[in-house]
Backbone as CSV, one residue per row, in Angstrom:
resi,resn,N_x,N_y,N_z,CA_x,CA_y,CA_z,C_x,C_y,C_z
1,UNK,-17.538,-74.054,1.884,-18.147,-75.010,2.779,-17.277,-76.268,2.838
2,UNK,-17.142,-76.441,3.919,-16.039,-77.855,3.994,-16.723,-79.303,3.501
3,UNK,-16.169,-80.400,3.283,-16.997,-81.529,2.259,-17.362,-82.065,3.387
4,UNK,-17.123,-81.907,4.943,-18.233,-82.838,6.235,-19.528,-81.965,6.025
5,UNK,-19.714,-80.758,6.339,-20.448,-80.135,6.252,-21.869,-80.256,5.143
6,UNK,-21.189,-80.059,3.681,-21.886,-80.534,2.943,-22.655,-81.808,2.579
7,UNK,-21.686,-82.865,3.047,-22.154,-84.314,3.091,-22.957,-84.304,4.415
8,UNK,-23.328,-83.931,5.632,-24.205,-83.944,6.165,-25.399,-82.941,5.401
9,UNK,-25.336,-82.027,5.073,-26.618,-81.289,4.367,-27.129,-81.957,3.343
10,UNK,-26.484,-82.497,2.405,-26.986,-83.497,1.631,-27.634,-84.486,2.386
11,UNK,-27.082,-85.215,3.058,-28.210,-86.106,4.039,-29.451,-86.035,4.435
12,UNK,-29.282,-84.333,5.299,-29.979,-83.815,5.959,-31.084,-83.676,4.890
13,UNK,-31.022,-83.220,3.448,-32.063,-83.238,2.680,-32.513,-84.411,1.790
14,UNK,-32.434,-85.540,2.040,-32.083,-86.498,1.400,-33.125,-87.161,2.372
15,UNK,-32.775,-87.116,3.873,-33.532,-87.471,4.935,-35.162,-86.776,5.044
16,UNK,-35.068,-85.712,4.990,-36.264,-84.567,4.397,-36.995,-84.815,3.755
17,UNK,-36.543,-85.399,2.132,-37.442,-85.416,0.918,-38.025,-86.793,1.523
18,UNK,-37.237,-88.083,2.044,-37.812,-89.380,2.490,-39.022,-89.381,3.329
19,UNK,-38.893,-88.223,4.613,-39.437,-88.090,5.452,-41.473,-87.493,4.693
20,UNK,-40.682,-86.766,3.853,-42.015,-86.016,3.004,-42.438,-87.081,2.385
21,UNK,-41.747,-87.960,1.713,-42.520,-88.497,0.854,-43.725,-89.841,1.907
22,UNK,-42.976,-90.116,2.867,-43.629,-90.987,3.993,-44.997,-90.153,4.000
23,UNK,-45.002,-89.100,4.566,-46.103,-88.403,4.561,-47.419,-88.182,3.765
24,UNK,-46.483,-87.733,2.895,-47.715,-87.666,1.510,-48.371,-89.398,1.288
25,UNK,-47.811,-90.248,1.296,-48.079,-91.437,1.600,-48.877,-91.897,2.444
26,UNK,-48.824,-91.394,3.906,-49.875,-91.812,4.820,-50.970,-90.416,4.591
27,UNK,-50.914,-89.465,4.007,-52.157,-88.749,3.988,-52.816,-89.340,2.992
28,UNK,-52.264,-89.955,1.728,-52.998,-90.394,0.389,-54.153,-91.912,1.128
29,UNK,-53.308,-92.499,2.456,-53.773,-94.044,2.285,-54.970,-93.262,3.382
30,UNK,-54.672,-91.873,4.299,-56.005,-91.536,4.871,-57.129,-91.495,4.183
31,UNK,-56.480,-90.674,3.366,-57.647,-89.919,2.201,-58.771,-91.523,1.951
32,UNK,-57.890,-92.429,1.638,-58.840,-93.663,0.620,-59.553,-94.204,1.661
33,UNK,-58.336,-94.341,2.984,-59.723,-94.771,4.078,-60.921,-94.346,4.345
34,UNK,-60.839,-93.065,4.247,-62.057,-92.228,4.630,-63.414,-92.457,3.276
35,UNK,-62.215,-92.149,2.452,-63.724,-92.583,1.104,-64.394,-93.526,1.133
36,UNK,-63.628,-94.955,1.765,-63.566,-96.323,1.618,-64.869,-95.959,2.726
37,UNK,-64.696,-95.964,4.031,-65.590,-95.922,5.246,-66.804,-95.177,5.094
38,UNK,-66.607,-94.052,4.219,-68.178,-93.463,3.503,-69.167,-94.182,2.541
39,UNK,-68.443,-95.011,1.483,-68.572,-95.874,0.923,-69.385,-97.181,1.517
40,UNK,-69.003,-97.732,2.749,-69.438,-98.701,3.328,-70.517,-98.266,4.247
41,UNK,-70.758,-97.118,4.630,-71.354,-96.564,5.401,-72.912,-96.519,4.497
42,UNK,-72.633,-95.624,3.431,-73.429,-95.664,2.741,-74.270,-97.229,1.683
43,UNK,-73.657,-97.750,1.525,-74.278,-99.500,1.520,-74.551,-99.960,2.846
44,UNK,-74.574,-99.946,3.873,-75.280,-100.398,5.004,-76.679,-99.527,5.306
45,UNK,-76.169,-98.392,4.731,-77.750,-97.601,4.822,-78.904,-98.384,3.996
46,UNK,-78.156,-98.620,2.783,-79.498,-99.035,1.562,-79.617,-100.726,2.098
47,UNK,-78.998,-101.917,3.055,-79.409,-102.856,3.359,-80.452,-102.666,4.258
């Protein structure tokens, strides 16, 4: 494999794992919203 080649695939996965980790990130801050909004939902019931 020639070293352009490789140094773009390295990127290319480098760019990947960043891209994933963004993700897992905005599903974790969904996740808390949603608990958060059940949470509040449920104290407006008992006022």
């Amino acid at each position: 494999m020639p070293k352009q080649s490789s140094g773009q695939l390295n990127f290319n996965i480098k760019e990947t794992m960043k891209l994933n980790k963004q993700k897992d990130n905005f599903e974790k801050r969904k996740k808390k919203l949603r608990e958060n909004l059940k949470k509040r939902k449920k104290i407006i019931k008992f006022i």
